[in-house]
One Martini backbone bead per residue (centre of mass of N, CA, C, O) as a GRO file, in nm:
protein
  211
    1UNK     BB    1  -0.948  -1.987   6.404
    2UNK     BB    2  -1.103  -1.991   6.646
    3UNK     BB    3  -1.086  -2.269   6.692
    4UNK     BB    4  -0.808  -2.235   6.775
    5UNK     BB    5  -0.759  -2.070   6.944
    6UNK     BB    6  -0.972  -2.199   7.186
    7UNK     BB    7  -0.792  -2.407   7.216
    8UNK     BB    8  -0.593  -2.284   7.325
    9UNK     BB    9  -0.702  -2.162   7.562
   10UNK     BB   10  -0.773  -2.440   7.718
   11UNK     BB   11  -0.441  -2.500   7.704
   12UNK     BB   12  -0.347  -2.285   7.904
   13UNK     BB   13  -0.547  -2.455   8.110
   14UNK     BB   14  -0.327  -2.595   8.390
   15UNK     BB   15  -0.234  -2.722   8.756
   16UNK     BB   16  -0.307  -2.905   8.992
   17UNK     BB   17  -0.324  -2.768   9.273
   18UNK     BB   18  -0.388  -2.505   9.162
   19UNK     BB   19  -0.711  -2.563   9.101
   20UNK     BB   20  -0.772  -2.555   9.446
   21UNK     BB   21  -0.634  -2.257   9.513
   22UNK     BB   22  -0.717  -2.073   9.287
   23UNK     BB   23  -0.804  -1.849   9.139
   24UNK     BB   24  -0.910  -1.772   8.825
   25UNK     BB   25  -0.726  -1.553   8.714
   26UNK     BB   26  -0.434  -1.631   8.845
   27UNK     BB   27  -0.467  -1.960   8.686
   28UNK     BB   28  -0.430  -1.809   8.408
   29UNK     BB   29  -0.184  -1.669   8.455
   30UNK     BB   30   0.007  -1.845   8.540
   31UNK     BB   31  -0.050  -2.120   8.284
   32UNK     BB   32  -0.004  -1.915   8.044
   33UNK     BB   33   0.321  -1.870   8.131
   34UNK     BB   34   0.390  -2.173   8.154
   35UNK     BB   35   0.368  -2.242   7.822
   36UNK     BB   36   0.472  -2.000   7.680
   37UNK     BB   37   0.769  -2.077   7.791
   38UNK     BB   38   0.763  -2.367   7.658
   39UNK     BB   39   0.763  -2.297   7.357
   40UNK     BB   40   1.001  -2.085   7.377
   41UNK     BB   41   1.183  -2.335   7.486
   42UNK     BB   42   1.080  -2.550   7.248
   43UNK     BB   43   1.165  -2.607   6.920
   44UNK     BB   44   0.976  -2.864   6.907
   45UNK     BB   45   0.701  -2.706   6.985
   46UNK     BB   46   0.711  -2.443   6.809
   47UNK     BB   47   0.685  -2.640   6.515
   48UNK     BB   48   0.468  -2.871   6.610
   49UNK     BB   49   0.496  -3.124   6.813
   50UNK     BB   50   0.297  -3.361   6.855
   51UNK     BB   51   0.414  -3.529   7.082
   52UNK     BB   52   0.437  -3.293   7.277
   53UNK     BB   53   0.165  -3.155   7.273
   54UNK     BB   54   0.005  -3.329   7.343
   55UNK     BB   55   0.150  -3.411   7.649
   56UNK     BB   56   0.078  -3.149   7.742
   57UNK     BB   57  -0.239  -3.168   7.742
   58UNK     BB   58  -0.254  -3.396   7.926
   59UNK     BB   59  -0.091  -3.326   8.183
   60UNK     BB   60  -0.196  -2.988   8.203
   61UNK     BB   61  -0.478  -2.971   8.051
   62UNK     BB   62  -0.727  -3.189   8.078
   63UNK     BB   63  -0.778  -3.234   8.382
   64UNK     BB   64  -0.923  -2.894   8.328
   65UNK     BB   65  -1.186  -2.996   8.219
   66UNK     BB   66  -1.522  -2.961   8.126
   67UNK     BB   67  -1.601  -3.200   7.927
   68UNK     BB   68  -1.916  -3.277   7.940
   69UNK     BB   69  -2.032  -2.988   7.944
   70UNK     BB   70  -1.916  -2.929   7.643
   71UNK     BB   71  -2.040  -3.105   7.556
   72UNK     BB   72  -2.352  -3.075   7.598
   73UNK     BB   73  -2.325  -2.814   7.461
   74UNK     BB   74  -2.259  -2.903   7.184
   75UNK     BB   75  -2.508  -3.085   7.124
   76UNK     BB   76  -2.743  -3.019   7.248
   77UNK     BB   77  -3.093  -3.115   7.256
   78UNK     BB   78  -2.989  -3.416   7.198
   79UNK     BB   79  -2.841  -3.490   7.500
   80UNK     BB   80  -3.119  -3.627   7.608
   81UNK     BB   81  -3.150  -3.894   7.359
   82UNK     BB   82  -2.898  -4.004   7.467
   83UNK     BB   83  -2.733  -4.301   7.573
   84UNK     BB   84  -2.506  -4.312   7.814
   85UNK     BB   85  -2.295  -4.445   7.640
   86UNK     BB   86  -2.291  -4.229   7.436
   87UNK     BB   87  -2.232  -3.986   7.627
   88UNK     BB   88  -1.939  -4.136   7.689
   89UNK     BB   89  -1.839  -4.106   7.345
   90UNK     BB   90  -1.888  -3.813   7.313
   91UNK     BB   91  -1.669  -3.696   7.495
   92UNK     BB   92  -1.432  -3.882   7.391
   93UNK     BB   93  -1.485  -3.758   7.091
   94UNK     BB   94  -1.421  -3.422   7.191
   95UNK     BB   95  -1.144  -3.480   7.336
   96UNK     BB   96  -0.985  -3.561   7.086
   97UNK     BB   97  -1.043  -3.315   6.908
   98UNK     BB   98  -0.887  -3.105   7.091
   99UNK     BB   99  -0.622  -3.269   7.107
  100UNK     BB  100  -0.610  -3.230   6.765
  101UNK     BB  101  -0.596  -2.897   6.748
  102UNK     BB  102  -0.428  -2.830   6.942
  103UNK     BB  103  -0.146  -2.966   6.850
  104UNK     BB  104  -0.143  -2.814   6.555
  105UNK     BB  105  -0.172  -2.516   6.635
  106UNK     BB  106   0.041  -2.431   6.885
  107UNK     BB  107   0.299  -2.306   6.709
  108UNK     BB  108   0.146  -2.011   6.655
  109UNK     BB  109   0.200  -1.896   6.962
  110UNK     BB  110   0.495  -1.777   6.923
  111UNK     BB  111   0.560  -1.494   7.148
  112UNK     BB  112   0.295  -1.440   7.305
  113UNK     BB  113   0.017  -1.301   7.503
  114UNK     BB  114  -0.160  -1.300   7.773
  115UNK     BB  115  -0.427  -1.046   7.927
  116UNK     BB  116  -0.590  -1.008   8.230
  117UNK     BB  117  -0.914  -0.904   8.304
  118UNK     BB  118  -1.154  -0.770   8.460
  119UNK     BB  119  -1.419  -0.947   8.617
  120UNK     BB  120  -1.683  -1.074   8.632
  121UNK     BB  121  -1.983  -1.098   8.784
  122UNK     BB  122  -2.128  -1.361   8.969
  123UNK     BB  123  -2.398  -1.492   9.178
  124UNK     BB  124  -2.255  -1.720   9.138
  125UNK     BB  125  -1.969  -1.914   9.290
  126UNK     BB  126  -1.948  -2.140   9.088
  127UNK     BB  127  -1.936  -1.898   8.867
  128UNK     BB  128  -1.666  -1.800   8.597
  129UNK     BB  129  -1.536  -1.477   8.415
  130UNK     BB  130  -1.233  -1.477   8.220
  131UNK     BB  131  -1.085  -1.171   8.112
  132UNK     BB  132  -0.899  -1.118   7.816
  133UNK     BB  133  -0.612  -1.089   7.606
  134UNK     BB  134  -0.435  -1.142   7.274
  135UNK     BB  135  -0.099  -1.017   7.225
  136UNK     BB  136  -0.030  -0.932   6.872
  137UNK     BB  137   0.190  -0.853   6.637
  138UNK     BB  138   0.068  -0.660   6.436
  139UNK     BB  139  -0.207  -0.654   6.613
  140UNK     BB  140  -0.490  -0.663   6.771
  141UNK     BB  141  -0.649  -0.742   7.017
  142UNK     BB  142  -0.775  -1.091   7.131
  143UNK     BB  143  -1.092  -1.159   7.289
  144UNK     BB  144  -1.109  -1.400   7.569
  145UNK     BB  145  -1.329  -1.607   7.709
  146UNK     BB  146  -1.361  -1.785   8.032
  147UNK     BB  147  -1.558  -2.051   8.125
  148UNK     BB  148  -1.676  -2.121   8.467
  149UNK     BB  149  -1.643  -2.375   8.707
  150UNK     BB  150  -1.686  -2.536   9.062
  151UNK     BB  151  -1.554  -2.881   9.131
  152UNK     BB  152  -1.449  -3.015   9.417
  153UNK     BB  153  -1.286  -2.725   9.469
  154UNK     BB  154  -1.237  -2.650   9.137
  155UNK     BB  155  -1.140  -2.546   8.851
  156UNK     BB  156  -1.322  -2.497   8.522
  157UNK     BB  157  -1.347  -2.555   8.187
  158UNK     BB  158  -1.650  -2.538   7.945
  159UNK     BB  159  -1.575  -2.235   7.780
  160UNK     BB  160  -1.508  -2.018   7.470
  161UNK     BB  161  -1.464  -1.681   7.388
  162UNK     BB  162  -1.403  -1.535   7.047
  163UNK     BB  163  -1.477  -1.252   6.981
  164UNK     BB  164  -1.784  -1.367   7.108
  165UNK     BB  165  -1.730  -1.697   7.034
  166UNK     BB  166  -1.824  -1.967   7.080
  167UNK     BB  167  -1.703  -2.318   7.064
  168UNK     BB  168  -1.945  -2.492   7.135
  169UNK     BB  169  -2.141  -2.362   6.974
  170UNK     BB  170  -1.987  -2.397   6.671
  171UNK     BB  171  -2.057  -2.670   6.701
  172UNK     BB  172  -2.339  -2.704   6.732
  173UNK     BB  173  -2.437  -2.662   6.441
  174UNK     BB  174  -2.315  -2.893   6.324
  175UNK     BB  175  -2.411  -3.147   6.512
  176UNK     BB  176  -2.726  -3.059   6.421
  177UNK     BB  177  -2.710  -3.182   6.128
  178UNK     BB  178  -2.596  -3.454   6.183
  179UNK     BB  179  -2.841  -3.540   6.382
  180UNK     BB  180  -3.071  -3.526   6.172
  181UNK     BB  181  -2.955  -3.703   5.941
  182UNK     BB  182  -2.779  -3.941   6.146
  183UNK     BB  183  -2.786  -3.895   6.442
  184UNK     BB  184  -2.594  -4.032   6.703
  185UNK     BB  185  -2.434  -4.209   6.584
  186UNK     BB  186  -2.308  -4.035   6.374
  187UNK     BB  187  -2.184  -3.876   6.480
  188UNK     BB  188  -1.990  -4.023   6.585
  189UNK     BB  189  -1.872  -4.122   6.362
  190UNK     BB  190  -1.747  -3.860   6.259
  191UNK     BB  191  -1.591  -3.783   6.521
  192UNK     BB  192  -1.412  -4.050   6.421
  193UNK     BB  193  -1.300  -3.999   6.181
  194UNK     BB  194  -1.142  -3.709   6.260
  195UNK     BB  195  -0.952  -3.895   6.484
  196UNK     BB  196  -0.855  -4.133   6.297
  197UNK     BB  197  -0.535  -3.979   6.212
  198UNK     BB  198  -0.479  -3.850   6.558
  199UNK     BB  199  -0.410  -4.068   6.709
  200UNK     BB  200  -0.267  -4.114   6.984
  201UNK     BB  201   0.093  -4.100   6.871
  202UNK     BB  202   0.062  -4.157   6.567
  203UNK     BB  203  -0.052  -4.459   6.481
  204UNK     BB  204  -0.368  -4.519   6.408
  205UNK     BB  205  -0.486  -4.598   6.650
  206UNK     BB  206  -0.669  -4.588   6.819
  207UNK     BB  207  -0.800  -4.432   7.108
  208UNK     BB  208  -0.849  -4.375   7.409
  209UNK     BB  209  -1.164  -4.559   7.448
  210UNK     BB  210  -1.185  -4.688   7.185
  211UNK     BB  211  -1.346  -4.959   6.977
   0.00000   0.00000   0.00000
């Protein structure tokens, strides 16, 4: 579940030029109430249409992650054994699973709302946690941390923490055991076979950028 969460909390970050323009704060407000609009108003995406999640994930939201980084600490200290070749198969295999997740996922949060906290600051520039709460009827606050890079004049989201849990350390636990037992190949292979029933467009064929 936090694992959902998370994604979903990556999926609500995310708009063309407002990532240019807007603080961090302001750029998760504005764009988390207009997804969670989207799911309001659109009855086959809040009952789970996967096809419409996809296209919604790639479009609003997909270009403002930096998938890179969180592949990077989601790997972690294997992540500089990788070959350039692998660390390029390895975003696109951590980038396919989150977009398998968030897909799944998305229809469980109509009717919610996120609520922005009071930002931590920090010492550099260019690094900002944007501290909110998920709103959930008949239920406590669930707290959320966004944690961003400034890259190119713009915010990008690198890792969530739900409940004080990392996104990406939760599976670095993971992908430590199969690359101890079965290397970075190894690694590669199973979170293709995890993306490959989600493949985008949901017809079985590999996924783009998948050889």
């Amino acid at each position: 579940m936090r694992i959902f969460l998370g994604v979903l909390a990556f999926a609500l970050f995310a708009s063309g030029s407002l990532a240019q323009e807007t603080n961090p704060d302001q750029l998760v407000h504005k764009i988390t109430n207009e997804v969670l609009d989207a799911i309001k108003s659109d009855k086959q995406l809040a009952a789970g249409d996967r096809q419409k999640a996809i296209r919604l994930a790639e479009e609003k939201v997909m270009p403002y992650i930096d998938f890179e980084e969180a592949t990077r600490l989601a790997v972690g200290r294997s992540w500089t054994k990788a070959t350039p070749e692998q660390k390029k198969q390895l975003v696109t295999e951590f980038r396919n699973m989150l977009v398998r997740t968030y897909s799944n996922a998305l229809g469980q949060y109509e009717g919610q709302t996120l609520k922005i906290l009071p930002s931590r600051k920090s010492d550099a520039p260019d690094e900002a946690t944007v501290r909110s709460q998920f709103l959930r009827q008949g239920a406590p606050p669930l707290p959320i941390d966004f944690q961003m890079l400034k890259k190119d004049g713009g915010w990008k989201v690198y890792d969530i923490a739900v409940e004080g849990v990392s996104l990406v350390l939760t599976y670095r636990s993971e992908f430590d055991q199969v690359v101890k037992q079965e290397g970075i190949e190894g690694l590669l292979k199973r979170l293709g076979q995890k993306n490959e029933p989600a493949a985008i467009g949901g017809t079985g064929a590999p996924a783009k950028g998948k050889k």
